[in-house]
ZALO-74705 format. One record per residue (C-alpha): y, x, z. Coordinates in steps of 0.001 Angstrom, whole numbers, plus 524288, in hexadecimal, padded with zeros to 5 digits. Each point is the difference from the previous one (the first is absolute). Last residue first. Example, Ala and Ser with C-alpha at 12.3 -4.5 7.8 and 13.67 -1.06 7.14 Angstrom:
ZALO-74705
7FBDC8356681BE4;7F2907FAA680294;
//
This chain:
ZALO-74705
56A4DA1569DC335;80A327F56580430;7F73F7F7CB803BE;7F81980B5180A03;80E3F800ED805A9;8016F7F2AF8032C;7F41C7FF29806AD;802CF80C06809CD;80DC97FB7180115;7FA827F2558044E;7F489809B180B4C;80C0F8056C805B4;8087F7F532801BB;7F3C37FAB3806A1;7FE7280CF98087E;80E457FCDA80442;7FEEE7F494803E6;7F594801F880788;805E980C90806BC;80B327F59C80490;7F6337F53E805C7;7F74D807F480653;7F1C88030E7FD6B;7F41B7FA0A80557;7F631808908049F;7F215801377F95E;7F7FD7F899806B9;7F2BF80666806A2;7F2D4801967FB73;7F5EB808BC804D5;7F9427F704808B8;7F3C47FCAB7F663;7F2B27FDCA80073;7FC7E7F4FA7F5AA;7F531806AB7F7C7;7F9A88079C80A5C;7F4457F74580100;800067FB977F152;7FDC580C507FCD7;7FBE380DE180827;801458096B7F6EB;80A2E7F8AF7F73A;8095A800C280CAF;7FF9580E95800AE;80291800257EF83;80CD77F7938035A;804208087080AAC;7FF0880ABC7F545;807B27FA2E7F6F2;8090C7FBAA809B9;8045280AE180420;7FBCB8035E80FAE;80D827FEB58089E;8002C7F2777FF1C;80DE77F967802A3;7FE7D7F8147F38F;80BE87F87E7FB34;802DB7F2D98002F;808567F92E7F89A;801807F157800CC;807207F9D47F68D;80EB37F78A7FE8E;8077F80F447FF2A;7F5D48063C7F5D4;80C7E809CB7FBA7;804A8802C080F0C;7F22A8037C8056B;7FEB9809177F384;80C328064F80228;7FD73802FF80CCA;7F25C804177FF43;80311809897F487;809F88067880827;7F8607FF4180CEA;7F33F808E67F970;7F4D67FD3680716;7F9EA7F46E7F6BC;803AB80A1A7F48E;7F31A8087A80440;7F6427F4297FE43;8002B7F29A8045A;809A97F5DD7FFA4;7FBDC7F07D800EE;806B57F3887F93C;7FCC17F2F580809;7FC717F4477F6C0;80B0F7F63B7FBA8;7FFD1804707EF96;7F18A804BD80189;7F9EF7F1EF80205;8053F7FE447F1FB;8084B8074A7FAF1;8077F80DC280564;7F930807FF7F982;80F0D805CE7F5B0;806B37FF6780CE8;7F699809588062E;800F5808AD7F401;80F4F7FDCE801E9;7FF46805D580C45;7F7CD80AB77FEB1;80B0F8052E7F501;80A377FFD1806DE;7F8728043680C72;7FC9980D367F8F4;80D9C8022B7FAC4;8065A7FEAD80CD1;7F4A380ADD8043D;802EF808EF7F601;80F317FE6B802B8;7FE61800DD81039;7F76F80CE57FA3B;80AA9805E47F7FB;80B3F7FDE580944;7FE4480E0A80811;7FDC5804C27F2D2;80DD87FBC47F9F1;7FCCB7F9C47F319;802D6805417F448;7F2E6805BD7FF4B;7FB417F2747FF1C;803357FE7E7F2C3;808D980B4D7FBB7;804BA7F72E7F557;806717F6B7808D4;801C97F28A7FBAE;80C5E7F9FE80395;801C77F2E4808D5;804DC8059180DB5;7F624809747FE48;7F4347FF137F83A;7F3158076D7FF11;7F5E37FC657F3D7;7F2577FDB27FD14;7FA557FDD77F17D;7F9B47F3217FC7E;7F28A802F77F91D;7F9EC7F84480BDD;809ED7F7848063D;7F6B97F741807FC;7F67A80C7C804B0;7FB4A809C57F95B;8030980D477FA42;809198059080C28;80E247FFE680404;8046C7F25D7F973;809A37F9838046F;80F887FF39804D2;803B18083380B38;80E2C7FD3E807AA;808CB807C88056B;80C3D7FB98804B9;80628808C380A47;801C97F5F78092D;7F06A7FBFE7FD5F;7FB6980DA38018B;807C3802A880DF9;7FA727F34C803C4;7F1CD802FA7FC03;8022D80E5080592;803A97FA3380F46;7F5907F78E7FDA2;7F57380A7E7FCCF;7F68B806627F45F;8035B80DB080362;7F1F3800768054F;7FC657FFB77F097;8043180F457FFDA;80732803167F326;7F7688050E7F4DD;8068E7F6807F5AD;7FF6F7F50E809E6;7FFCC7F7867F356;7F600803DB7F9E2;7F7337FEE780D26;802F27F3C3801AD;7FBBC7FE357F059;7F401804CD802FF;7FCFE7F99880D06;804717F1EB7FA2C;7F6E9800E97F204;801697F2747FF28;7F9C27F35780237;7FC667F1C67FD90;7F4507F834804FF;7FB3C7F3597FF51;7F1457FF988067A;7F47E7F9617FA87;7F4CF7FF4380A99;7F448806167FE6E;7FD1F801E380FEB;804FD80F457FF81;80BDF7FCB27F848;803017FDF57F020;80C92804CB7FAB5;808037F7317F664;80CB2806F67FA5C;80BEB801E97FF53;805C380D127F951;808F77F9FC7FAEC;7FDA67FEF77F265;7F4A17F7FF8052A;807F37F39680530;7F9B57F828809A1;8028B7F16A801E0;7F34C7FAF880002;7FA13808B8808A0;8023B7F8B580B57;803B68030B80EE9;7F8818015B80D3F;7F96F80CA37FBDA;80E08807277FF10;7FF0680DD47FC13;80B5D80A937FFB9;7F98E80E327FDC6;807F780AC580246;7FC1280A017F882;8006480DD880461;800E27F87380D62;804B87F387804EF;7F6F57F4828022B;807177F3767FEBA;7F88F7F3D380428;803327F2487FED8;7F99E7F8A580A66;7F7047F3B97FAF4;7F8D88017480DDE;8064B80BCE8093D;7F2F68052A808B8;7F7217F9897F300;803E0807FC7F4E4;808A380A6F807D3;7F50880BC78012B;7FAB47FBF77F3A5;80D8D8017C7F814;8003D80E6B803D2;7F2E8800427FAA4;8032C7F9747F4D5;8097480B2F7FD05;7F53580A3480163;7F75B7FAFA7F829;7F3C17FF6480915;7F1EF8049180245;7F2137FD098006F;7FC708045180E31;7F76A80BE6805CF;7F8EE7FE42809BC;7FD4580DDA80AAC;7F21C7FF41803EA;7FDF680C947FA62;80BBA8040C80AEB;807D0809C57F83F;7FFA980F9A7FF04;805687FED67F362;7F6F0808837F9A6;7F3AD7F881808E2;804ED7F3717FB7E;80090803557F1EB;7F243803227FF9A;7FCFD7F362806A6;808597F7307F655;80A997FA8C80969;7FB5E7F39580471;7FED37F1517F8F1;808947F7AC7F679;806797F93A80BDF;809027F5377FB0B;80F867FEB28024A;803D98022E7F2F5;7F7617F6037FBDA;7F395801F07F5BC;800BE7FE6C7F10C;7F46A808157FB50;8048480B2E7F6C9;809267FE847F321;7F743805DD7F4A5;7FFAE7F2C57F9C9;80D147FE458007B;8028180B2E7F64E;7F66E7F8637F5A0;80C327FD807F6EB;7FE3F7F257801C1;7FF7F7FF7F80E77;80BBD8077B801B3;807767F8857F4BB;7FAB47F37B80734;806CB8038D80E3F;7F7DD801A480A6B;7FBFD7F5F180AA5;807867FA1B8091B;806507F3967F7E0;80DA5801178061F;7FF2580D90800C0;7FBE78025A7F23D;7FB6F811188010C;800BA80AC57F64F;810B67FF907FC8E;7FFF780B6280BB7;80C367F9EC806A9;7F8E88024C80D05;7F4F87F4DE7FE7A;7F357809137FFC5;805D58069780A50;801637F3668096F;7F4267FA317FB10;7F61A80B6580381;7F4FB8072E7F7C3;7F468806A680692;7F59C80C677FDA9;7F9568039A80C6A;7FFC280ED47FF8F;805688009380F2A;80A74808797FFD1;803168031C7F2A6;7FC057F09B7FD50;80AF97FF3580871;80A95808287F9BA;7FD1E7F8797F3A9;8025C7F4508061B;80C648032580374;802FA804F87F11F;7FBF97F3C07FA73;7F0378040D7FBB1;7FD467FF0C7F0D1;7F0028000A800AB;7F3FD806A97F82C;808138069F7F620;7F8B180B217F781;803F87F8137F3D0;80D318012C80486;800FC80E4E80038;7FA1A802427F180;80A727F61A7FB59;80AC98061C806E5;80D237FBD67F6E6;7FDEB7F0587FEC9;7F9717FD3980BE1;80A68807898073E;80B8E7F9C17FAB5;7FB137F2BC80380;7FC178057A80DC5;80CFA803698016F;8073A7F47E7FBFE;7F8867F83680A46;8043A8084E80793;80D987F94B7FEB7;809B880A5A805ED;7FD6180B8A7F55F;80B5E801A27FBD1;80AEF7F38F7FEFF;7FB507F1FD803A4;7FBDF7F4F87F8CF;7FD4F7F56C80A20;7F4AD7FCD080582;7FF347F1BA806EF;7F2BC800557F726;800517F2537F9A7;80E077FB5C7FF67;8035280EC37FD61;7F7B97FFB17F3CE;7F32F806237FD15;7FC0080D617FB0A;7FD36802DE7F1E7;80D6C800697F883;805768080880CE0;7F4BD80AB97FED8;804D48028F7F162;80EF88003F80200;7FA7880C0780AC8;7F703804577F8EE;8085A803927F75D;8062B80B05809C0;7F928801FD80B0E;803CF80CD380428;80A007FAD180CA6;7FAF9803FA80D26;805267FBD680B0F;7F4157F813802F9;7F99080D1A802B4;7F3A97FD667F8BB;7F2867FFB480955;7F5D4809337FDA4;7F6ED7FD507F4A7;7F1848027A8039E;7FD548008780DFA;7F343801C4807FA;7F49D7F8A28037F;7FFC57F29A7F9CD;80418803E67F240;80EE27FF2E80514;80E327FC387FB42;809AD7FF0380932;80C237F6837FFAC;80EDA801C680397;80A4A7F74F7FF2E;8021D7FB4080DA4;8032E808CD80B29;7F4AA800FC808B5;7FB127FD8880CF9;7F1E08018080676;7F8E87FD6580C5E;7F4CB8052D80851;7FB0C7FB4780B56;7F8B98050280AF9;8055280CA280330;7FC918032480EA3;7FA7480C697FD74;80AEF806417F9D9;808918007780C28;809BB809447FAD5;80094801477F094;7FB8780EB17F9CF;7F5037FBA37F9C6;808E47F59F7FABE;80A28809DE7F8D8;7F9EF809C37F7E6;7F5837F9047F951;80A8B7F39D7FE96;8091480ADC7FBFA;7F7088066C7F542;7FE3A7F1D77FA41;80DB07FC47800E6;8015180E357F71A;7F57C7FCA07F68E;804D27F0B37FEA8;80F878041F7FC27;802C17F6197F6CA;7FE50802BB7F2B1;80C79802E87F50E;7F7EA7FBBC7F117;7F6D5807707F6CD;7FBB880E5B8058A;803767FC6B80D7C;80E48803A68048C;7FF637FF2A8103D;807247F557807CB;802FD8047E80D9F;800487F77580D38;804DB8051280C28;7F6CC8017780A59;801967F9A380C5D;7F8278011080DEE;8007E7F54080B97;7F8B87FF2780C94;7FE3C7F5B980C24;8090F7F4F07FA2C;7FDCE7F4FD8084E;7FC717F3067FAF0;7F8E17FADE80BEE;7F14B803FD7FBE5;806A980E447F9DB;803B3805037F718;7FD5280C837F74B;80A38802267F3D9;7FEC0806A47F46C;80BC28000B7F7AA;800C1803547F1A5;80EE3803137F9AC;807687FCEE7F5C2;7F8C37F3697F794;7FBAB7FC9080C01;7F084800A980562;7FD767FC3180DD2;7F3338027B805AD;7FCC67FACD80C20;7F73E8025A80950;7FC3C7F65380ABB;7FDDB803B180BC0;7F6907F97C80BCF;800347FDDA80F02;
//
């Protein structure tokens, strides 16, 4: 029997995780991700990943049977390299220094109706980034061989085969036309696309570990290594064919809504909604927010156990209610988030809150919000198609609840997989199409009673008339 090894990068932490032939988790490490101050612009972290990778995988049980290697990233993120080592690390896509260039970069880069980008705050479109970059590092660029997507970077560090890959070429960068597949013409007229790297799948074998590397890492040097992921599409991968046309919500930092059975037609950039691009090049509508961050805003340091029915009653009695926006993205972007009861704002925000209430709050809020993403897919094969739960909010029973009681008329799965689904995802990729409709992780979420669905209705009207009345 073989492994696989996956690497996992978030925008908070980095997992690595060994599994095995049946899908079993064998080892896992984490390292927490930490943007360091370059000279020019906030970079992500690659020294320290690097010095954990070293650190880490020599140390991995059962080494010898690693056969595959695959990789996940965050979106947002692209390497530049000569060919053999780096030359401008990645930008933190929090960062914010872009000042004219920003008006400037929007002039040159295509529409919404042609990139499924939309304009978003920082340094979310990457395509923004590289813009930024060829305009203030001359000397650096004209030592650029290739512009890697950050998973893709990671395995050319592995196995020095340079690649590019739909799904990250495609994440809101404003560099790639999903509905033609190819890049968009600002890239190609200001030369950037020609530094992009062979187009190869995410699920292709770019060859072993380099030899040298091997021997550091104490890895098979008949370990393959494979062209990488977004993350987000690969949560969708690991659904695309087990739940056809399913509408999948991947909860995490961001959760991610995307719905490959719908449309684009009727997105709506201010929204955040946009048009990712999956593994096989297909056009996917997606909308999202920044779910785990504003969760987490809202707990206010309380423990997200608290999150229970007993505390979602006690919370709706008492009247609380959360009205949007948390975080720097999402459909109210620029709108600032506020804490009711019983119709009055409270200035204390969530502080005002008791703590043991916080979380069934932070988790109302998060289903809110999922659901009316959902609503806002729900066209064409999309509007009847199963809905499917992943992530760390598919274990929560508050969020469930209201969720299950706000897409009454749909089915809503949620996934019973202990392994995120980022990773699972990745351990598919490595072995694709054969793996690509496993599944038995799924199960309904329960229906909820009359009374409490009622009530979580009543709820979610006060919610909307309070966001009118702002």
């Amino acid at each position: 029997m073989t492994h696989t090894l996956i690497l996992d990068i978030g925008k908070t932490n980095a997992k690595l995780l060994l599994i095995n032939e049946a899908g079993e988790v064998l080892a896992r490490e984490v390292q927490a991700n930490e943007a360091v101050q370059g000279p020019d612009y906030l970079e992500l972290g690659v020294a320290a990943l690097e010095a954990w990778l070293l650190r880490c995988i020599p140390a991995l049980p059962q080494r010898e049977r690693i056969a595959h290697l695959h990789i996940s990233t965050h979106g947002a993120a692209f390497c530049a390299i000569d060919g053999e080592r780096l030359v401008l690390p990645p930008m933190d896509y929090e960062w914010d220094g872009y000042g004219a260039h920003r008006e400037a970069f929007h002039r040159l880069a295509d529409g919404f109706d042609a990139t499924g980008s939309p304009d978003l705050p920082l340094g979310l479109n990457a395509g923004l980034q590289l813009y930024w970059l060829q305009q203030t590092q001359p000397a650096a660029w004209q030592r650029i061989r290739y512009w890697l997507p950050y998973p893709q970077y990671w395995a050319w560090w592995f196995s020095g085969v340079a690649a590019s890959e739909v799904s990250s070429l495609g994440c809101h960068t404003h560099l790639w036309l999903p509905e033609r597949q190819q890049p968009a013409a600002w890239a190609r007229r200001a030369g950037i696309a020609d530094l992009f790297a062979p187009l190869r799948p995410a699920w292709e074998v770019l060859g072993p570990v380099k030899p040298d590397l091997a021997v550091r890492l104490q890895l098979p040097t008949t370990c393959q290594v494979h062209v990488g992921v977004h993350d987000s599409n690969a949560c969708l991968a690991r659904h695309l064919h087990a739940v056809p046309h399913g509408t999948v919500v991947s909860t995490g930092t961001w959760c991610v809504v995307m719905a490959p059975g719908g449309t684009a037609a009727a997105l709506t950039p201010g929204r955040d909604e946009l048009v990712n691009v999956s593994v096989e090049g297909g056009a996917v509508p997606t909308a999202r927010f920044m779910g785990g961050r504003e969760f987490a805003a809202l707990c206010g340091g309380a423990d997200p156990a608290l999150a229970t029915l007993a505390a979602l009653d006690e919370l709706l009695a008492q009247g609380w209610a959360a009205t949007p926006s948390f975080a720097e993205a999402g459909p109210y972007q620029g709108q600032q988030g506020r804490v009711w009861q019983h119709g009055l704002v409270q200035a204390a925000g969530a502080q005002a809150v008791p703590a043991h209430l916080r979380p069934a709050l932070a988790a109302l809020y998060g289903a809110d919000i999922t659901a009316e993403l959902v609503a806002s897919l729900a066209n064409g094969a999309a509007a009847s198609a199963p809905v499917v739960v992943e992530g760390p909010l598919a274990g929560n029973v508050v969020y469930n609840t209201a969720l299950s009681a706000w897409l009454a008329g749909r089915r809503v799965l949620r996934s019973t997989d202990a392994l995120e689904g980022t990773a699972r995802g990745a351990w598919m990729l490595a072995d694709w199409p054969a793996r690509a409709r496993l599944s038995g992780w799924y199960e309904p979420l329960p229906e909820v009673g009359q009374d409490l669905q009622q009530r979580l209705h009543r709820y979610r009207n006060q919610r909307t008339a309070l966001l009118v009345s702002i």
